[in-house]
C-alpha positions in Angstrom: 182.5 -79.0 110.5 184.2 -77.5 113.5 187.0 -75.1 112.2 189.5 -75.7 114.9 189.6 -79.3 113.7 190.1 -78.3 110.3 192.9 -76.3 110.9 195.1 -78.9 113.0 194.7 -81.7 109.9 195.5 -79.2 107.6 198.9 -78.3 109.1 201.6 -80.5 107.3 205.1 -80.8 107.3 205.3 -78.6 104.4 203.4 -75.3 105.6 206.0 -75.3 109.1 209.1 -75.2 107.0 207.7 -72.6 104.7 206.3 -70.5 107.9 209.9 -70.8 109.7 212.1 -70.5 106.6 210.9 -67.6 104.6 211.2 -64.2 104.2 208.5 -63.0 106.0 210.0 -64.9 109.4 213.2 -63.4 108.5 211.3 -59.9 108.3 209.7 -60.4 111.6 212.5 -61.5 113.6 214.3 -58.3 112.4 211.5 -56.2 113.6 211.2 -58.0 117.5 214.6 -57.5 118.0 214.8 -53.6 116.8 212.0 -53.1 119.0 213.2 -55.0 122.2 216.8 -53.9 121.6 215.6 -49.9 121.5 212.4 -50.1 123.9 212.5 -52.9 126.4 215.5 -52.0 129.0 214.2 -54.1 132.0 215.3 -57.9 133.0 213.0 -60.7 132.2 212.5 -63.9 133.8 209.8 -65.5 132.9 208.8 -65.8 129.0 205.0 -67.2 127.7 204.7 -68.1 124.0 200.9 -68.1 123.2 200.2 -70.7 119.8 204.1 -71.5 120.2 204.4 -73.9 117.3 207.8 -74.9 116.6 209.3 -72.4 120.0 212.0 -71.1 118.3 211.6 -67.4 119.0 210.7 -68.5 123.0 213.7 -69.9 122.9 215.8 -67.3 120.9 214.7 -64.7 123.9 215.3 -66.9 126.7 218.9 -66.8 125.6 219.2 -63.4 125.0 217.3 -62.2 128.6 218.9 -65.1 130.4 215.0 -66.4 131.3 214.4 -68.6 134.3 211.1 -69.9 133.4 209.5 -70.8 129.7 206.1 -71.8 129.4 204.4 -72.6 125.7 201.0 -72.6 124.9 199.3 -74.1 121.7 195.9 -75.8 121.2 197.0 -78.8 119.2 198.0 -81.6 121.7 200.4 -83.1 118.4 202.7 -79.7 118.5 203.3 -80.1 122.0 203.9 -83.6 122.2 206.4 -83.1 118.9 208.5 -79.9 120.8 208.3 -81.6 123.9 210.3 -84.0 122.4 212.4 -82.1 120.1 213.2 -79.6 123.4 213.4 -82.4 125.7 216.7 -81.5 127.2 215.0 -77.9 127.7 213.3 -76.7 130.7 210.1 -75.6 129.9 206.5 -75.8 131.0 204.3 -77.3 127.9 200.9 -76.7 128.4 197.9 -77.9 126.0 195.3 -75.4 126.6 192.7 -72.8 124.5 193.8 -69.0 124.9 190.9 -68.4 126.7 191.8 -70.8 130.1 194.4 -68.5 130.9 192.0 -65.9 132.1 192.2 -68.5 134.9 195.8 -68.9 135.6 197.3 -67.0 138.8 201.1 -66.6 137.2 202.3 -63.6 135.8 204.9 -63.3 132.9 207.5 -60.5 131.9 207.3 -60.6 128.3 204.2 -62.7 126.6 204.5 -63.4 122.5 201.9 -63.4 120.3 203.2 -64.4 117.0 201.0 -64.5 114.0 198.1 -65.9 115.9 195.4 -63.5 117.0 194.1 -63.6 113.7 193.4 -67.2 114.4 191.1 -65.9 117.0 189.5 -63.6 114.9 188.9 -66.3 112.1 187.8 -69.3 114.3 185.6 -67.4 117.1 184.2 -65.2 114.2 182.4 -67.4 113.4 179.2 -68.6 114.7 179.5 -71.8 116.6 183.5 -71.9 114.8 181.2 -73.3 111.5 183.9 -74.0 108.6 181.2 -73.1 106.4 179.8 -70.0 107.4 182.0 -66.3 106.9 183.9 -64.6 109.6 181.8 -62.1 111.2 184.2 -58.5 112.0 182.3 -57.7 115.4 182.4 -60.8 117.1 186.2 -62.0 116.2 187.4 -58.5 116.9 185.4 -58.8 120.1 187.4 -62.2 120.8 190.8 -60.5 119.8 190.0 -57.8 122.5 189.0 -60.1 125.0 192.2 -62.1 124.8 194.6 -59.2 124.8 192.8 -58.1 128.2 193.1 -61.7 129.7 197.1 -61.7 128.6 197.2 -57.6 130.2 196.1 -59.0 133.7 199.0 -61.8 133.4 201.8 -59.4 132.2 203.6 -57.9 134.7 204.1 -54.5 135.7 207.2 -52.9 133.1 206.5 -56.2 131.1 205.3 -56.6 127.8 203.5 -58.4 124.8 205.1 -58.9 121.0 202.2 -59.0 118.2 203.1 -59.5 114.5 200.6 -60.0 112.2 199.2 -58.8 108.9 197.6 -55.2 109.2 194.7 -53.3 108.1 195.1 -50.2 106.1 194.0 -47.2 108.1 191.7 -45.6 105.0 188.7 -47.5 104.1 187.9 -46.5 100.7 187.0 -47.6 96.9 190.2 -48.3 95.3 190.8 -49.1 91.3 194.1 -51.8 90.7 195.3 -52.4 88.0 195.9 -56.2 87.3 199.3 -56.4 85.6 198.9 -60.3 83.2 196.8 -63.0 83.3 198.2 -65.5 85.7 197.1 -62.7 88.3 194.3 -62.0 86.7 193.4 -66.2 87.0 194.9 -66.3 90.6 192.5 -63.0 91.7 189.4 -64.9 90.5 190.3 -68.3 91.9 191.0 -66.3 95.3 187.2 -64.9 95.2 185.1 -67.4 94.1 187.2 -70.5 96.9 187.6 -67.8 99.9 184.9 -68.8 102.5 186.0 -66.7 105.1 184.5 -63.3 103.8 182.2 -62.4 101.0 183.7 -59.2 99.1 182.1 -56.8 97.3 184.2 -56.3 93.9 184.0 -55.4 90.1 186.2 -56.1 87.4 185.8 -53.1 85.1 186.4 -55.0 81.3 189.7 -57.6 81.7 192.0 -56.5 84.2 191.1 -53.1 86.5 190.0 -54.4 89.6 187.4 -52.6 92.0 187.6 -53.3 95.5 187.8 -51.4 99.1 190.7 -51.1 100.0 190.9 -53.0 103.5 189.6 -55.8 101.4 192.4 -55.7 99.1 194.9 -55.7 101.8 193.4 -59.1 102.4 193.9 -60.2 99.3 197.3 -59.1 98.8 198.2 -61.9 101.9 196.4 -64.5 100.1 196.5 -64.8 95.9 200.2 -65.5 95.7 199.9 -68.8 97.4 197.4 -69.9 94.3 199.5 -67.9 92.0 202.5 -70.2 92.9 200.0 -73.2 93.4 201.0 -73.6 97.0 198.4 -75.2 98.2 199.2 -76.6 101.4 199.6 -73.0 102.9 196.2 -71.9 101.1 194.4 -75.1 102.0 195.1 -73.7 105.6 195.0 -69.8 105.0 191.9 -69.7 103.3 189.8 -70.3 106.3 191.7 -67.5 108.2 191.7 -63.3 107.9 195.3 -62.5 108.6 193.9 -58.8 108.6 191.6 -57.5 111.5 193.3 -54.1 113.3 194.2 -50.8 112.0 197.6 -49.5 113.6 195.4 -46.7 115.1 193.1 -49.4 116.6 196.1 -51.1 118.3 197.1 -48.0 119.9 194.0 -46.8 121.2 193.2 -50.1 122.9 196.4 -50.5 124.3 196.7 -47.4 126.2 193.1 -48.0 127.1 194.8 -51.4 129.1 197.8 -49.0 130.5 200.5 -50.2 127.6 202.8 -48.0 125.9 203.0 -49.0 122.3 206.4 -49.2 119.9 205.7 -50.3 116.7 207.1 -51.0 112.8 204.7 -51.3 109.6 206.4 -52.3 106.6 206.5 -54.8 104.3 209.1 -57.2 103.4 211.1 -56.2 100.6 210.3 -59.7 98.0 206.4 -59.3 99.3 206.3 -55.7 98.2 208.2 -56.2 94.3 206.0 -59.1 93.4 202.8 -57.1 93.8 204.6 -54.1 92.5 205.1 -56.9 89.4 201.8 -57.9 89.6 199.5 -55.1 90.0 199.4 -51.0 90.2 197.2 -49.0 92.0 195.4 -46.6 89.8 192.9 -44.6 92.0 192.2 -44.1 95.7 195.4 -44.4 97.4 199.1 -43.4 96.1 200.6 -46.5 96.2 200.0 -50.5 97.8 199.2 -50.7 101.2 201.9 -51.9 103.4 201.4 -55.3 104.7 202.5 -56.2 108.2 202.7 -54.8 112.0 205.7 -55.7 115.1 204.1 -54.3 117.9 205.5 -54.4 121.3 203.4 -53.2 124.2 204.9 -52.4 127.7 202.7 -52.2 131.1 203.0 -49.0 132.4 
């Protein structure tokens, strides 16, 4: 089965309104603004929202930079249609179209978001021919990631920028030993490895409840075992065919400046995320502490 087709059923009512309404939205608007408010001094007029989904950060900025010109981007013809006519006193350009067309578009754009979706990219052209069934592959989503950020450079223009938030890497890759703190995470850790096709991991449980894992790999799983912990399953009936994890902060940077961006950034977690898996598990050996778990980045054109 084709994965992008997958992933538009599997979006229901209930997964938006947990997206929009929780803390980890709340987190990330915080972030986009501290970053714009300190960094981004310049006027901006025209505002592209790339996988806009329900546009309210698109328009949040339009009011705030006084935009003349909003144009939002998704892949899923039924979230268009449904903002269109939400927004339909707005003025702004929809467009139903695949990341990838833009490379042919001639307009330029002052600030560009990219909002918790270039791990889409990573997890649906990772794989070979977008199969649902087969694992992402690292080398040829992060080759896709790269290749879209260089499309959206050329339309950004000069003193403009781009906003990423996602889920992050940990810098270190490295052997780590967890502690797994009662048995309902114990239960939720072993559910999460034995239904995740997205990635094989390499893991031991050393007798009940010490974990085994690299590191980076645990980062992944951080993102994903509270959903079956709290048996929310319509976000891990969507979130299990994705990697929310797929750059290290150092790996941003580089690439970045390689374009002719300046980055600003904040890695951090929000404050709920990081006391339920302070609650729920305890690192024991390899690092000093859990690995934070998300990056704001804004990059300007220089």
């Amino acid at each position: 089965m084709n994965i992008t087709s997958s992933h538009k059923k599997s979006k229901k009512e209930t997964y938006w309104n947990d997206l929009i309404g929780g803390t980890t939205s709340q987190y990330k608007e915080e972030m986009m603004l501290g970053l714009v408010d300190k960094h981004y001094k310049r006027s901006c007029e025209k505002l592209l929202d790339v996988g806009c989904g329900t546009c309210e950060v698109i328009l949040k900025y339009a009011s705030i930079f006084k935009a003349k010109s909003l144009t939002c981007l998704d892949y899923d013809a039924s979230i268009i249609e449904k903002m269109k006519n939400k927004y339909s006193k707005e003025s702004i350009t929809w467009k139903v179209s695949d990341i990838f067309d833009i490379q042919g578009w001639s307009e330029k754009f002052d600030l560009i978001f990219l909002l918790d979706m270039l791990h889409e990219i990573y997890s649906f052209y990772g794989r070979t021919n977008k199969d649902i069934q087969s694992p992402v592959d690292h080398a040829l989503g992060i080759g896709f990631v790269r290749q879209a950020i260089t499309n959206l450079a050329e339309h950004t223009n000069k003193g403009g920028g781009m906003i990423i938030t996602d889920n992050i890497l940990c810098e270190q890759s490295t052997e780590i030993w967890v502690l797994l703190r009662n048995q309902e995470v114990l239960e939720a850790v072993q559910y999460f490895f034995n239904h995740y096709p997205t990635k094989r991991f390499k893991y031991h449980l050393e007798g009940h409840n010490i974990l085994r894992i690299n590191s980076r790999d645990f980062c992944i799983l951080l993102t994903q075992y509270n959903k079956i912990k709290s048996k929310d399953f319509d976000r891990w009936n969507v979130e299990r065919f994705e990697i929310h994890q797929y750059m290290t902060l150092k790996e941003y940077q580089t690439f970045f400046r390689q374009l002719g961006f300046s980055t600003y950034h904040t890695v951090g977690t929000p404050k709920s995320s990081m006391q339920e898996w302070e609650n729920d598990f305890e690192v024991l050996k390899g690092f000093t502490k859990i690995p934070e778990k998300r990056i704001t980045l804004l990059a300007i054109k220089d």
